[in-house]
C-alpha positions in Angstrom: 1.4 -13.2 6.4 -0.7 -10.4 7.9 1.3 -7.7 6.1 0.9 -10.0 2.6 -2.4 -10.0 2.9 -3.2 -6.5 3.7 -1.1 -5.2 1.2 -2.7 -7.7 -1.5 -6.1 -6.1 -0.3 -4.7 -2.4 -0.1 -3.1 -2.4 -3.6 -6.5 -2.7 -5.0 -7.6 0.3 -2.9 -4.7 2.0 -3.7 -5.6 1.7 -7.6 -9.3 2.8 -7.1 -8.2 6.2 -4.8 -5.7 6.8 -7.8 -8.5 6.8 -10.1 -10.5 8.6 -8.2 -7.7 11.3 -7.7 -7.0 11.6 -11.6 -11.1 11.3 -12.3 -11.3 14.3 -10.5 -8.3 16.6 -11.6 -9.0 15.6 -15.2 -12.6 15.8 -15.1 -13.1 12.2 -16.7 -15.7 9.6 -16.5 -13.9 6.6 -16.4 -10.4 5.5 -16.3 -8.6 3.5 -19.3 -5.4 1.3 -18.6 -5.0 0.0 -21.9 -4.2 -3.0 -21.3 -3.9 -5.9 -18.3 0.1 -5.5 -18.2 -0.4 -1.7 -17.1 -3.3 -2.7 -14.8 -0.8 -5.2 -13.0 2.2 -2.9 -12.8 0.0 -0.6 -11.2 -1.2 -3.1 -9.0 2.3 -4.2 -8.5 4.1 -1.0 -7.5 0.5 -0.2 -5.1 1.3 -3.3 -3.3 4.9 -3.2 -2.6 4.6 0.1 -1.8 2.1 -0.9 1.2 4.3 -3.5 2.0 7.2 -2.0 2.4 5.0 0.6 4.7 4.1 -2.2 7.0 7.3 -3.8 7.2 8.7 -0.5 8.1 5.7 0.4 11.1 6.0 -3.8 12.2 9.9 -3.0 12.6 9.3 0.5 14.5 6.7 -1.1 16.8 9.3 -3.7 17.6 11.7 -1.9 18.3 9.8 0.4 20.5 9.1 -2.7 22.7 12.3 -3.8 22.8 13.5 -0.2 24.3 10.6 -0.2 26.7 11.7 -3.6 27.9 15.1 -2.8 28.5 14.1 0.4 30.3 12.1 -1.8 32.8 14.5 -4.3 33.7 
């Protein structure tokens, strides 16, 4: 539930850096998406990306623990 959520919160920061990124290169004011269904694939792609990200660090860190307790006993 903790990676949902995070990823729910960092797709939306995800899409702001982006903007800021292309704002910058491009020299633009503002940013258009043209419409909501590019907005939410955006959003979409932002947030499984992040997901998948912490699914992938919450697997390393477990198995990193599991190693270590092996080690000790």
């Amino acid at each position: 539930m903790l990676r949902f959520s995070a990823a729910f919160v960092m797709g939306f920061v995800l899409i702001v850096v982006e903007a800021m990124i292309v704002m910058k290169i491009k020299n633009y004011t503002s940013i258009y998406f043209g419409s909501i269904e590019q907005l939410v694939g955006v959003y979409m792609m932002n947030f499984f990306l992040v997901f998948v990200i912490l699914t992938d660090i919450k697997r390393w860190i477990e198995k990193r623990e599991e190693a270590k307790a092996q080690m000790e006993g």
